[in-house]
C-alpha positions as CSV (number, residue, x, y, z in Angstrom):
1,X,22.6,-19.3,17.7
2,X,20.2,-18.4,20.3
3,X,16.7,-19.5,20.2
4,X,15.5,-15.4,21.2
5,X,15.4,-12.8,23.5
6,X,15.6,-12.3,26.7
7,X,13.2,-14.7,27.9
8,X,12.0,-18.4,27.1
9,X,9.0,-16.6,24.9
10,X,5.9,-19.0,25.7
11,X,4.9,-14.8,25.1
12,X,3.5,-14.1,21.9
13,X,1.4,-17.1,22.2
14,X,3.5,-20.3,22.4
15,X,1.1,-22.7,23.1
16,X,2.4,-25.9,21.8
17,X,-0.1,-26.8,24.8
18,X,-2.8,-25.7,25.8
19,X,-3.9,-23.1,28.4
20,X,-7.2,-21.9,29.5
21,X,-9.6,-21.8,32.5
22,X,-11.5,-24.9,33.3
23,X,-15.3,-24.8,33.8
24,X,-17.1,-27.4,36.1
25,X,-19.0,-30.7,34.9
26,X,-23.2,-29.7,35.1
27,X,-25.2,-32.2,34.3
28,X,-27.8,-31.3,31.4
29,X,-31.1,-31.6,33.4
30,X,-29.4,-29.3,36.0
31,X,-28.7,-26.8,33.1
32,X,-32.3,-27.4,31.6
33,X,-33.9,-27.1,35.2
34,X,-32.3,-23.5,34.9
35,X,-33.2,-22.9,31.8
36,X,-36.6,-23.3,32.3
37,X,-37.5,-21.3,36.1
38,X,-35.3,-18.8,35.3
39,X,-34.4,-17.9,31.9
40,X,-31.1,-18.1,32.1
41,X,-28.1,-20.7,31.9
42,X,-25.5,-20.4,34.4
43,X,-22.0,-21.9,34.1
44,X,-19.2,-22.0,35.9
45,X,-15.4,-22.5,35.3
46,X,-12.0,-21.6,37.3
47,X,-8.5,-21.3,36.3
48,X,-5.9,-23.6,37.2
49,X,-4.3,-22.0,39.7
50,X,-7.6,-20.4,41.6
51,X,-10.7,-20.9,43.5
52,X,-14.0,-21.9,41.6
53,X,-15.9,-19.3,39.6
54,X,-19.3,-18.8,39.0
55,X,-19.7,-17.6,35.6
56,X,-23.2,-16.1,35.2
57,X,-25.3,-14.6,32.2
58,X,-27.5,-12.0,31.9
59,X,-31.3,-12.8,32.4
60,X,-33.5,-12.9,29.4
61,X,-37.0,-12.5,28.9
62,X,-37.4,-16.4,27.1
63,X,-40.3,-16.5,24.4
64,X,-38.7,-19.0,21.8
65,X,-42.0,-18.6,20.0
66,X,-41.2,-15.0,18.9
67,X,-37.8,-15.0,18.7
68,X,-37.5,-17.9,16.2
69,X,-39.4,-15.7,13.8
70,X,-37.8,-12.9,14.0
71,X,-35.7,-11.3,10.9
72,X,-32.0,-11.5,11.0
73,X,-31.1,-8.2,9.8
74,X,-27.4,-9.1,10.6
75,X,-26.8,-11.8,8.0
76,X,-26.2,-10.6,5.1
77,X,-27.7,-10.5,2.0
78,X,-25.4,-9.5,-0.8
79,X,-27.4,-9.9,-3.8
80,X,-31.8,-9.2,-4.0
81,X,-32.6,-12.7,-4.1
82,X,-30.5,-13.3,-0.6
83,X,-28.2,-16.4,-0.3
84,X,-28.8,-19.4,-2.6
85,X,-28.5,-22.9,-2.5
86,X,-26.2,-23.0,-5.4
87,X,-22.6,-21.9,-4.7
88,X,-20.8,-19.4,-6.6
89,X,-17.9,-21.1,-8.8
90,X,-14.8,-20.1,-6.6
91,X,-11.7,-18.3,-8.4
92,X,-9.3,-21.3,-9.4
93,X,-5.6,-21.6,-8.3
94,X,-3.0,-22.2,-9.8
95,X,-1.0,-25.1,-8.9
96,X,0.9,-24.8,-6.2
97,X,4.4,-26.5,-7.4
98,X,5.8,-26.5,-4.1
99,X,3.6,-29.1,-3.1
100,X,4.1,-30.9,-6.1
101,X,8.0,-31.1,-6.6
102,X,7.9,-31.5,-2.4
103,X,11.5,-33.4,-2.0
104,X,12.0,-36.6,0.5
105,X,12.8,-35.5,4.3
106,X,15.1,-37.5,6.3
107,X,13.3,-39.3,9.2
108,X,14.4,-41.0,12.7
109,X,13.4,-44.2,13.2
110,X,11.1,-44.4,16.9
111,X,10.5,-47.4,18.9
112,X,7.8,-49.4,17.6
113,X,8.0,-48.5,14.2
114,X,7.3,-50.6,11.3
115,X,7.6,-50.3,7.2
116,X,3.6,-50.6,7.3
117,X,3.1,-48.4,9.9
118,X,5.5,-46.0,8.5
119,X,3.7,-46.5,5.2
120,X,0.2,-45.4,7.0
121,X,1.5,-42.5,8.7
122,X,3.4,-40.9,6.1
123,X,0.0,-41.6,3.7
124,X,2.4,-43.6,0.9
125,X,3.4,-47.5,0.2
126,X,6.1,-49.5,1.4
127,X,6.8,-49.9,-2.2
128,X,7.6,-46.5,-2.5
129,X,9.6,-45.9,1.1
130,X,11.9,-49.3,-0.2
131,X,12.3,-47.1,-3.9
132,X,13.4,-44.3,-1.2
133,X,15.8,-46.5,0.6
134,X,17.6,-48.8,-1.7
135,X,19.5,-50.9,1.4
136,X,16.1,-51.9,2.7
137,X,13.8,-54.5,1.6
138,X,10.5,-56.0,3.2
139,X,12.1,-58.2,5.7
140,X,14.2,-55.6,7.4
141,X,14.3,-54.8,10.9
142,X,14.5,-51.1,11.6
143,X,16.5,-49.9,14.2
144,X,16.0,-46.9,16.6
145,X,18.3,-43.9,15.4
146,X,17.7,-45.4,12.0
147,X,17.6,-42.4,9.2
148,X,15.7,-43.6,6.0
149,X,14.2,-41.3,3.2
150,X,10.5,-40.9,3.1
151,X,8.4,-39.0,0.5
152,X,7.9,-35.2,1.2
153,X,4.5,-35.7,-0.3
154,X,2.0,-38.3,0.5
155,X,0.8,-40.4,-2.1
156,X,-3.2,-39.8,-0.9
157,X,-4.3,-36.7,-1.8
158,X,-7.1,-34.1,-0.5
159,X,-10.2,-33.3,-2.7
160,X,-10.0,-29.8,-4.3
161,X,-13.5,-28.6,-3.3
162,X,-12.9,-25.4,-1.9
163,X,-14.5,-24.5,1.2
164,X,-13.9,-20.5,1.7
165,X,-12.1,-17.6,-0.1
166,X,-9.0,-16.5,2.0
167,X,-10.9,-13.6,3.4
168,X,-13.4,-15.7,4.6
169,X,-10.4,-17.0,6.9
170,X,-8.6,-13.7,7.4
171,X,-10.1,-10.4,9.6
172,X,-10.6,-8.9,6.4
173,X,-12.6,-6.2,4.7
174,X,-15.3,-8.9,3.6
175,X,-16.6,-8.5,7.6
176,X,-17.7,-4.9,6.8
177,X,-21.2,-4.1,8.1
178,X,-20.9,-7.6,10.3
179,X,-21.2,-6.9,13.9
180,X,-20.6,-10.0,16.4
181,X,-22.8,-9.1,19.4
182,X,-25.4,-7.8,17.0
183,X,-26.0,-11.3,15.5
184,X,-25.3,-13.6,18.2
185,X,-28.1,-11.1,20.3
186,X,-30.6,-12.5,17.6
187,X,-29.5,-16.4,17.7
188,X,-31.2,-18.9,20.3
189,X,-27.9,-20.8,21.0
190,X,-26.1,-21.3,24.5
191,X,-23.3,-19.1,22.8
192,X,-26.1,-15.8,23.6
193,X,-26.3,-16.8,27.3
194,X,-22.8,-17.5,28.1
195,X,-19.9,-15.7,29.8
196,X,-16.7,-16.7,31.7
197,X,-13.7,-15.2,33.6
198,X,-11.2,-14.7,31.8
199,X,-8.7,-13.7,35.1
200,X,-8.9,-11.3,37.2
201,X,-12.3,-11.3,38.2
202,X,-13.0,-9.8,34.6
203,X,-15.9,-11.3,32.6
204,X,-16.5,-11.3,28.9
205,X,-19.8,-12.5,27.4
206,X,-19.4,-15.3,24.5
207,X,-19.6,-12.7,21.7
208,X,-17.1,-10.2,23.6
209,X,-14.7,-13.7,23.9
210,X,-15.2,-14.3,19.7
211,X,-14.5,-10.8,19.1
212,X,-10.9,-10.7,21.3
213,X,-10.3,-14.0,19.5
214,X,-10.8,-12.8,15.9
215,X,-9.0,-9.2,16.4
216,X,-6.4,-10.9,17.9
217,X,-5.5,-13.8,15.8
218,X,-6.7,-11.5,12.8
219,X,-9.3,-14.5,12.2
220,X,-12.8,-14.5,10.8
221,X,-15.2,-13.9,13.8
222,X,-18.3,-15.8,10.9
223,X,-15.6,-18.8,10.2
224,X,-15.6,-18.6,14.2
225,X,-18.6,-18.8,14.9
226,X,-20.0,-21.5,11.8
227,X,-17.2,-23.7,13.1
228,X,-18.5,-23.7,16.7
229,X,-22.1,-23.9,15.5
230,X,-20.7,-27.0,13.3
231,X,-18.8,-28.6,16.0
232,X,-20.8,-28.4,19.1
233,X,-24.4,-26.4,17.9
234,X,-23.7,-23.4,20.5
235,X,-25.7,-20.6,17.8
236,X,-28.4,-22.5,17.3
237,X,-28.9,-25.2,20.6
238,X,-29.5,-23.7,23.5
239,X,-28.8,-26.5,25.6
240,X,-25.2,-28.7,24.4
241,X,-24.3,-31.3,26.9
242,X,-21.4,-33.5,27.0
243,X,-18.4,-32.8,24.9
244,X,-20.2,-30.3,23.2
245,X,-20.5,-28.3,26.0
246,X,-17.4,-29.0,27.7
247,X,-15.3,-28.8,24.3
248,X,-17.4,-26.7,22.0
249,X,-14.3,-26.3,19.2
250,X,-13.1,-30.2,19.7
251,X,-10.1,-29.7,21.2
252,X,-10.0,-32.4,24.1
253,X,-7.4,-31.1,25.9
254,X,-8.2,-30.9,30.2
255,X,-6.1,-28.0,30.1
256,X,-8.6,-26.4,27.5
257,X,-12.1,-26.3,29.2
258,X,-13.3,-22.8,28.4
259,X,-14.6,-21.0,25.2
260,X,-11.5,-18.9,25.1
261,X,-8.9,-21.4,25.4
262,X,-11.1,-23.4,22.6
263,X,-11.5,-20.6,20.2
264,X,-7.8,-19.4,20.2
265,X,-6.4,-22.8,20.1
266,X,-8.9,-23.2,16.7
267,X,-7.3,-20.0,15.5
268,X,-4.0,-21.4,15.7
269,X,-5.1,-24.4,13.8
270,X,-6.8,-22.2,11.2
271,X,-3.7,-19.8,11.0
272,X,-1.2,-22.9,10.5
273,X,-3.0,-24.3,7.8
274,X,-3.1,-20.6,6.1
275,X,-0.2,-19.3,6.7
276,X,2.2,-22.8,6.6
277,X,0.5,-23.4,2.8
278,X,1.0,-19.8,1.9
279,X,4.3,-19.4,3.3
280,X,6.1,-21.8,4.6
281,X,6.3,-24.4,2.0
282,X,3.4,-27.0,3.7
283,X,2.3,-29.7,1.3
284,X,0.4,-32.0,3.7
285,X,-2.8,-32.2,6.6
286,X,-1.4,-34.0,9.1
287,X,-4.2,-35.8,11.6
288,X,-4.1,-36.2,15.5
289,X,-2.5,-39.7,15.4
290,X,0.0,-38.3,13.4
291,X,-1.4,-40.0,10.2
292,X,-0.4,-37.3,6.8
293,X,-2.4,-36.6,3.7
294,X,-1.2,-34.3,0.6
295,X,-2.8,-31.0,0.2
296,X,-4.3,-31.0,-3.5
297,X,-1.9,-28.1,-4.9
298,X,-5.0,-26.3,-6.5
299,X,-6.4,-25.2,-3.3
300,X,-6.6,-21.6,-1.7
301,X,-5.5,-21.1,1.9
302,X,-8.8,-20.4,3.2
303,X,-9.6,-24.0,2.5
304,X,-6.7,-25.3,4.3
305,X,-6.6,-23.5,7.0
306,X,-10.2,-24.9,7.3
307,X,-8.8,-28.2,6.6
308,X,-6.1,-28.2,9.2
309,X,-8.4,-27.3,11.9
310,X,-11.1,-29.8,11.2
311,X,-8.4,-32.5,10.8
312,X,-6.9,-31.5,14.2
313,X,-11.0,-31.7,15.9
314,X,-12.5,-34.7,13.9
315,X,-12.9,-38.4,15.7
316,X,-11.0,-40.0,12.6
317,X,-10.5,-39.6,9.1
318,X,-13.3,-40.4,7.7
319,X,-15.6,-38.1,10.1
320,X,-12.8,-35.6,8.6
321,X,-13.5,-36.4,4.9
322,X,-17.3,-35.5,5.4
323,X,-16.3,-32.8,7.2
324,X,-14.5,-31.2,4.2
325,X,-17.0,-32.2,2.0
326,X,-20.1,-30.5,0.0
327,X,-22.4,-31.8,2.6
328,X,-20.6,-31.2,5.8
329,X,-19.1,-28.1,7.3
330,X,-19.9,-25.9,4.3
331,X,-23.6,-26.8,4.9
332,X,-23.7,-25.2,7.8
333,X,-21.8,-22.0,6.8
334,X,-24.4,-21.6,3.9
335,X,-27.2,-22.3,6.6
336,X,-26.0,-19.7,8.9
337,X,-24.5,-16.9,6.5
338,X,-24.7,-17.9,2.8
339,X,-22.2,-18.7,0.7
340,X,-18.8,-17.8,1.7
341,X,-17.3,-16.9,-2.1
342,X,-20.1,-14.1,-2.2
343,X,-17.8,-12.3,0.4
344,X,-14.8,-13.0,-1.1
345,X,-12.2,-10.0,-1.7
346,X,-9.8,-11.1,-4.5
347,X,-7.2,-10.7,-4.2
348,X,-6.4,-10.1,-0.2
349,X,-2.8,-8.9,-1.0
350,X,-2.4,-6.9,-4.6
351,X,0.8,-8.1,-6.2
352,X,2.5,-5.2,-6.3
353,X,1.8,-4.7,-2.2
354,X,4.7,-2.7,-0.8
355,X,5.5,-1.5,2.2
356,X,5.1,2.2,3.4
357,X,8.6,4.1,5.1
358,X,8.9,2.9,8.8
359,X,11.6,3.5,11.5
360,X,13.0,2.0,14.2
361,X,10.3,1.6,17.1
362,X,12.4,3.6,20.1
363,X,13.4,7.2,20.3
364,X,17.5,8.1,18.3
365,X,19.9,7.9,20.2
366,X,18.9,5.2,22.3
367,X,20.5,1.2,21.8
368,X,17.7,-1.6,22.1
369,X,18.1,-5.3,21.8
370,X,17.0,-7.6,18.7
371,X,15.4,-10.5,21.0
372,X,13.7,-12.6,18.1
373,X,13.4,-13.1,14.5
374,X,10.6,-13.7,12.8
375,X,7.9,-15.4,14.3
376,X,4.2,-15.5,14.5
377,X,2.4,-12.3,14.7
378,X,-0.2,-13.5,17.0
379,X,1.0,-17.4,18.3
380,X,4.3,-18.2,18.6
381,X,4.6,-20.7,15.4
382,X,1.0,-20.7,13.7
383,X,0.3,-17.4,12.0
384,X,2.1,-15.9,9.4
385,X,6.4,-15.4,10.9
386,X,5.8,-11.9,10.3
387,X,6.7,-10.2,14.5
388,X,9.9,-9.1,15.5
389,X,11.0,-8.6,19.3
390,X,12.8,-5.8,20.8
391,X,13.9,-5.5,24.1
392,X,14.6,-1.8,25.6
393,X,17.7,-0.8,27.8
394,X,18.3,-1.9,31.0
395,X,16.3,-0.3,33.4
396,X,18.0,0.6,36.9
397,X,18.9,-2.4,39.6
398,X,15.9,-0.9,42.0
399,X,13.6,-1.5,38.9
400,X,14.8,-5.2,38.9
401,X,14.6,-5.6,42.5
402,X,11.0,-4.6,43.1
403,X,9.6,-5.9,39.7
404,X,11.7,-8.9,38.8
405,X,12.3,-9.9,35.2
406,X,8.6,-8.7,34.2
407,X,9.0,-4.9,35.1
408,X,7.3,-2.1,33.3
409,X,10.3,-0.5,31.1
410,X,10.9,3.4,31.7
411,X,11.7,3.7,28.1
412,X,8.9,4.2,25.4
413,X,8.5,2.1,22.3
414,X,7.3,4.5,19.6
415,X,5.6,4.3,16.2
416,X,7.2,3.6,13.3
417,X,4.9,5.2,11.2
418,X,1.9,8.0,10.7
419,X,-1.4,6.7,11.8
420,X,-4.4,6.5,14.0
421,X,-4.4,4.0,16.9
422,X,-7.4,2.2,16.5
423,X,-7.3,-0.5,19.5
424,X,-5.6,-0.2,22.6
425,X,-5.9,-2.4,25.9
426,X,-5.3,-6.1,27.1
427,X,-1.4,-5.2,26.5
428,X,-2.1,-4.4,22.4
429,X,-1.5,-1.5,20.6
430,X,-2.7,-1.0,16.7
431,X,-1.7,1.7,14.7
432,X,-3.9,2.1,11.7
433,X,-1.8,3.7,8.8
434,X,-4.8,4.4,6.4
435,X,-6.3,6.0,9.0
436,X,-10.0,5.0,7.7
437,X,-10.5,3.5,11.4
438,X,-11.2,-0.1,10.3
439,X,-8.2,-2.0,11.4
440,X,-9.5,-4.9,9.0
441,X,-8.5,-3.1,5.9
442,X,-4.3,-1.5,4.6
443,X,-1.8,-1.1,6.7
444,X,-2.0,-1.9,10.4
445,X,0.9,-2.1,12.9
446,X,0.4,-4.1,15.9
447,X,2.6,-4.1,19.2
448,X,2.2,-6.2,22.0
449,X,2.7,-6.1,25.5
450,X,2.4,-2.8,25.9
451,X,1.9,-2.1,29.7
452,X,-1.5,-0.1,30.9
453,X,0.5,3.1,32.4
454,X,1.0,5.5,30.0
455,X,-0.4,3.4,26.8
456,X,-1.4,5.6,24.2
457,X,-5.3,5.4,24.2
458,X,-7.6,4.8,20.9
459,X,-8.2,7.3,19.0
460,X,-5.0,9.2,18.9
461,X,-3.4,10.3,16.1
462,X,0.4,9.7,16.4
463,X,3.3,10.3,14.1
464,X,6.5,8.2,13.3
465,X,8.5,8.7,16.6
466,X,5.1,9.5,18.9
467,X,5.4,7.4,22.2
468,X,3.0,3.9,22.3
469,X,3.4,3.4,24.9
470,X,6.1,1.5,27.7
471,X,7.3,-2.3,27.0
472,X,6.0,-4.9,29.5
473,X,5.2,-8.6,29.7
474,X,1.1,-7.3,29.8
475,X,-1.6,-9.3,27.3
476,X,-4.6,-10.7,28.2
477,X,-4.1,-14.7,27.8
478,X,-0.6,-13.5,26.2
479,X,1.8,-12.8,28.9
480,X,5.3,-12.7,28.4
481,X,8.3,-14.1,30.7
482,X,10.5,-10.6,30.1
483,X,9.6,-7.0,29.1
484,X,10.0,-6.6,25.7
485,X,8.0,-5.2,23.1
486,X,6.5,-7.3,19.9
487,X,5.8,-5.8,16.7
488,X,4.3,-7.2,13.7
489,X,2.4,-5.3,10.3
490,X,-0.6,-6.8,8.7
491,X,-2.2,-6.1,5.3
492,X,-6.4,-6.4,4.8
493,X,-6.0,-8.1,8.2
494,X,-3.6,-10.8,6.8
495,X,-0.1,-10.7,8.6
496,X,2.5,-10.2,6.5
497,X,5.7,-12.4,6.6
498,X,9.1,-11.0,6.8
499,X,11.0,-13.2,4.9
500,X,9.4,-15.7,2.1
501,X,11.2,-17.6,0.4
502,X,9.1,-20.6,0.5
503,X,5.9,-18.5,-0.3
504,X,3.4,-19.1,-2.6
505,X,3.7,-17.2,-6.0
506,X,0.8,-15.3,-5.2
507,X,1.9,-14.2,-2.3
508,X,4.0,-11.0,-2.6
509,X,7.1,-10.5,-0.9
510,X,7.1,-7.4,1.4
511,X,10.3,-7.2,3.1
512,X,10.0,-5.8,6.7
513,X,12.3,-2.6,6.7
514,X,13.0,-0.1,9.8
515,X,14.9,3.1,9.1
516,X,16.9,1.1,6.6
517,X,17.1,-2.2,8.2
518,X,15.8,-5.3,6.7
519,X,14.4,-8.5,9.1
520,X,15.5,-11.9,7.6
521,X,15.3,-15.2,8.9
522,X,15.7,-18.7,8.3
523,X,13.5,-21.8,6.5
524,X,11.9,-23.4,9.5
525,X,13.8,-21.7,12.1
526,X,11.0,-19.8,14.1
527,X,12.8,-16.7,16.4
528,X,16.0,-17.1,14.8
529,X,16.9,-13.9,12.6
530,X,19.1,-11.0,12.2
531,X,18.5,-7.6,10.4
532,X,20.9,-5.7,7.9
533,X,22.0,-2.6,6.3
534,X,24.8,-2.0,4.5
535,X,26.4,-4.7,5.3
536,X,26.1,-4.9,8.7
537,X,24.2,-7.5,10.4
538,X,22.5,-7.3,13.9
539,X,21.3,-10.5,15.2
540,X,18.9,-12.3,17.5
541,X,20.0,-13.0,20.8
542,X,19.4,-13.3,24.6
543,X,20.9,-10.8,26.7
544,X,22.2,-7.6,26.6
545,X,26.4,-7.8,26.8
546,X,27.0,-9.1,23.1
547,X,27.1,-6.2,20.8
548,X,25.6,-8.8,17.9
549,X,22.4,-7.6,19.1
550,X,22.2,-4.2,20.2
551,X,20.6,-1.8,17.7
552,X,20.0,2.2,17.7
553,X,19.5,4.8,14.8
């Protein structure tokens, strides 16, 4: 079975590494030197494959004295008496039983490992991996290739303080009124001042760089931006130094030296703790050495997304375990926005959510080519396995010869239902199907790489079958290998998985259905898929000569 389309799809967002522009080294009295004769911090950062970049920032009038008194009109204050110190009492869960009944997985011994080190690792006892693995006993020497039992669940177990509602995760309707620019343009942080190139020559401003982040990723721009303020103080301290400047989010990566590369890797990490509890039968945080803990089954995704990320950023565990406590990161989301459950739209997803009539997205008459199953609507493996790929027809051999494999496709994906595009540029087209204009609330479609020439422009109102615009390998920080077009739908903001049948209770199942063709895929299997109708089966595969794949209406 092939892994998917017609290309080796680091597109979509596969970025098991990490990318991202890499700003210079300046030493903190440079910066405060700066700061102080002319009002404005100045940093620089270049990608990896081109000269040095001076990334600059907009002068500003500097009178701390003022500005630190100033009301906040952009934090909001949901009740008379504002924000208090004492939380509201969060929704309970129910228990999720996937996570309880979680079933031993088969593992491969490595060199160098050892029943006690196994027994760290996997967060259990040697008493219990021996139970697992009768022909063992203390004494035994463990061979590479080896494949013992170990527990599916650790034997330690999170705490079940919950940290945020889902939508405080999600690019939900609990953001209405919230504007990104508007409150960072009132914060004294480094975040105000800051800007980078983001290729091309093109600049975006910190808050312009949360925003892309958060719409894309469909992530909460406030989780964003309490994280960063709770990682590396760039909302409030107007000067970070040292890892706090050069990795604001914590990811330590060289290849991951900008604010845009650090903000969409913490997406992911946010997204794959949400989406792989939700969905995709998760039962454990597992830490940078590789060290597991068991998720406590009463908790909401919001919390383990937050959970996931923070593990993947902290030192060690125990800088993790205050991180996830009372006092640590939830301090500072009540310090810069309140409390988090006073937001909180309950449910995200109404049980009885189902999904309004769409059709194929390319013109009758014409055969396209099912390149992937489901996988992540915005990365590759992190957010919910919701996107299917497409590929359009071959275009003609001159097309190939001047373009290559990244051409721009003469052939128009179209939209598979009514709506009102409410975003288009940077290679993304969303169709907003309530047509209220807020793509953070109902239905939204969202199709990727979508070349420049000819996209359909914001603000159109288009009808099932209306061009979109033409397939390409186009997305800022999100190019593809091959022209094909990406499609995924996405509920209140959340994406909505094709096939779930590993998801939470709560979580309804919405099959993904195009003119009468249903998307399925496979436990654990990113890319691989098929769809169906009537008994006929279409599936996932490279190239364009096997009839398995090739799909018209």
């Amino acid at each position: 079975m092939a892994r998917s389309g017609l290309h080796p799809f680091p597109a979509c967002g596969e970025r098991d590494g990490d990318r991202g522009l890499v700003p210079m080294r300046i030493p903190a009295l440079a910066l405060l030197w700066l700061i102080v004769a002319l009002g404005t911090t100045a940093f620089a950062c270049v990608q990896s494959t081109a000269p040095v970049i001076y990334v600059t920032a907009t002068p500003l009038q500097l009178v701390p004295t003022l500005e630190a008194t100033l009301p906040n009109p952009f934090i909001p204050t949901p009740t008379p008496s504002g924000p208090t110190a004492t939380p509201l009492q969060p929704t309970p869960n129910p228990p999720n039983q996937i996570a309880l009944n979680a079933a031993p997985i088969r593992y491969e011994i490595q060199q160098g490992d050892t029943l006690s080190g196994l027994a760290v690792r996997f967060g259990t006892t040697v008493a219990e991996i021996l139970r697992l693995n009768p022909t063992l006993n203390e004494n035994s020497v463990l061979a590479v290739g080896q494949v013992i039992q170990m527990p599916g669940r650790p034997q330690q177990v999170t705490p079940n303080f919950k940290i945020i509602p889902d939508s405080e995760l999600v690019y939900s309707p609990a953001l209405k009124g919230f504007d990104v620019a508007a409150y960072i343009r009132f914060q004294p942080g480094f975040i105000r001042v800051y800007s980078e190139n983001v290729g091309g020559g093109r600049f975006m401003s910190g808050a312009e760089i949360v925003q892309f982040v958060a719409q894309s990723a469909s992530v909460n721009p406030r989780l964003l931006l309490a994280l960063l303020e709770y990682r590396s103080g760039w909302i409030t301290n107007p000067v970070p130094s040292g890892d706090a400047l050069t990795y604001p989010m914590g990811n330590r990566s060289e290849r991951a030296r900008s604010l845009l590369s650090q903000l969409d890797w913490a997406a992911a990490q946010l997204n794959g703790g949400y989406y792989g509890w939700r969905t995709r039968g998760m039962t454990a945080i597992e830490f940078a050495d590789r060290s597991r803990i068991a998720i406590a089954p009463d908790l909401n995704g919001g919390t383990v997304g937050v959970m996931n990320y923070l593990a993947r950023s902290a030192v060690n565990r125990e800088q993790w375990l205050r991180d996830i406590s009372p006092q640590g990161f939830f301090t500072t989301y009540m310090a810069l926005f309140g409390d988090p459950f006073r937001y909180a739209v309950e449910p995200l997803l109404p049980p009885d959510l189902k999904q309004p009539e769409l059709v194929l997205p390319f013109p009758r008459g014409e055969t396209w080519y099912l390149t992937a199953g489901p996988h992540g609507g915005w990365d590759a493996r992190q957010s919910g396995w919701g996107a299917v790929d497409f590929a359009p027809p071959r275009p003609p051999d001159s097309v190939l010869l001047t373009q290559g494999s990244c051409y721009v496709s003469p052939y128009f994906t179209t939209s598979m239902a009514a709506g009102i595009v409410v975003r288009s540029g940077d290679g993304v087209v969303v169709v907003d199907l309530d047509m209220d204009g807020d793509e953070r609330t109902g239905w939204t479609l969202v199709y990727l790489h979508i070349a420049d020439a000819d996209r359909t422009p914001a603000g159109t109102v288009v009808q099932a079958g209306s061009p979109i615009g033409r397939p390409s390998c186009e997305g800022l920080y999100l190019n593809s290998l091959g022209t094909h077009v990406h499609i995924a739908r996405r509920y209140n903001g959340e994406w909505i998985v094709a096939d779930c049948p590993t998801c939470l209770p709560e979580v309804p199942n919405v099959p993904f259905v195009m003119s009468g063709w249903e998307l399925k895929g496979y436990v654990g299997q990113v890319y691989q898929g098929y769809l169906q109708k009537d008994g006929m089966i279409r599936r996932a595969e490279q190239g364009r000569d096997n009839p398995i794949n090739q799909i018209q209406w």
